[in-house]
C-alpha positions as CSV (number, residue, x, y, z in Angstrom):
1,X,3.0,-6.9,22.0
2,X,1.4,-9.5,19.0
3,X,1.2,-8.0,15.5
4,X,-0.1,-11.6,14.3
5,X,-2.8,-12.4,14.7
6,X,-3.0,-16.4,14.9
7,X,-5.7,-16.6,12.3
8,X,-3.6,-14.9,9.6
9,X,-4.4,-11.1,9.8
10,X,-1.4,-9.3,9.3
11,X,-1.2,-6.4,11.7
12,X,1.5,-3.4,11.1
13,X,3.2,-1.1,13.4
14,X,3.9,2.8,12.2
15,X,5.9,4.9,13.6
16,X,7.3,3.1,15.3
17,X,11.4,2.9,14.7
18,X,13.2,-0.5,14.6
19,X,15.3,-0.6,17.4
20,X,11.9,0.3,19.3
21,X,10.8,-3.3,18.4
22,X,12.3,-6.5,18.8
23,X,13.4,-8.1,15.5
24,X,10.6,-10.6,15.6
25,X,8.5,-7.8,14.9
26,X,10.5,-5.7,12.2
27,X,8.6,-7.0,9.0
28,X,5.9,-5.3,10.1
29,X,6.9,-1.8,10.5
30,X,5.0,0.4,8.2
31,X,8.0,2.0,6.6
32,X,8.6,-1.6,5.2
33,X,5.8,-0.8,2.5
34,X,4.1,2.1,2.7
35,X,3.7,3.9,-0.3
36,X,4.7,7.5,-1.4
37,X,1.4,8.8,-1.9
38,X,-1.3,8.9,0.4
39,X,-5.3,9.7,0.6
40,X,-6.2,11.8,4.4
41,X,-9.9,13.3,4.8
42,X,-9.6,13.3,0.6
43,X,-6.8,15.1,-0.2
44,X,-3.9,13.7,-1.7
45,X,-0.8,13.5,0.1
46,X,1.9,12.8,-2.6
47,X,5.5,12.3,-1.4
48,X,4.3,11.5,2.2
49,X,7.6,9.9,2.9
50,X,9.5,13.2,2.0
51,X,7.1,15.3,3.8
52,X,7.7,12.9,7.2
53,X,12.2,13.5,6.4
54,X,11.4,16.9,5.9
55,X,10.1,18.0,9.7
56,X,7.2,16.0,10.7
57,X,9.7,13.1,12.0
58,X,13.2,13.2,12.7
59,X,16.5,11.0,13.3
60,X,19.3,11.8,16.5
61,X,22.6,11.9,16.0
62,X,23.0,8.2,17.6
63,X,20.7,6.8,14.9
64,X,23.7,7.7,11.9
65,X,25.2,4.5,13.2
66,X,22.0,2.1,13.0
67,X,21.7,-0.3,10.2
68,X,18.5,1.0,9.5
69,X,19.3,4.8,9.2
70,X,18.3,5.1,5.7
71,X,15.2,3.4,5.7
72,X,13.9,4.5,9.3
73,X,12.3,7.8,9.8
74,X,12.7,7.8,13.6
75,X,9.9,8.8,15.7
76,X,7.3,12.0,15.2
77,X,9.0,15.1,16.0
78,X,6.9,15.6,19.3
79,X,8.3,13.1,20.7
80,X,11.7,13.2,21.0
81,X,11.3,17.1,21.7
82,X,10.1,16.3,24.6
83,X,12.1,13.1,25.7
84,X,15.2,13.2,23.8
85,X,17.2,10.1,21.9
86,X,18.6,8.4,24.5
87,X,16.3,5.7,24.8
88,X,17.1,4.9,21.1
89,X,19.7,3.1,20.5
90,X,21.6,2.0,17.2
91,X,21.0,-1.7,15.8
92,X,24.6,-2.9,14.9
């Protein structure tokens, strides 16, 4: 997977936790810079991050030891409910 783009367009990659990438490519997950309020369809979305914590993603208990636990929201809930954690595995 490229996320640069050789003529300088800076490409991001959301949802998608860290130890999903390889570190080459960690700069450019969203959660990086994303801020707290967003605009969907016109409505304002304010404290998106805590609306993500809160249900709409979630963490396993193998990601409490990553180095990125409190900055990474882990994956949408849908997925893991359906595939589980174990393919996630902690950055030391």
């Amino acid at each position: 997977m490229q996320l640069e783009i050789d003529v300088g367009i800076r490409a991001s990659a959301e949802a998608f936790p860290f130890c999903t990438l390889s570190e080459r490519y960690w700069n450019n997950i969203s959660e990086n810079y994303l801020p707290d309020t967003f605009f969907i369809e016109d409505q304002e979305l304010k404290d998106f991050k805590r609306l993500k914590k809160n249900g709409a993603k979630k963490t396993g208990t193998n990601c409490q030891t990553c180095k990125f636990f409190g900055k990474c929201e882990g994956p949408w809930c849908d997925y893991p409910d359906i595939f589980g954690f174990d393919e996630f595995v902690p950055i030391k």
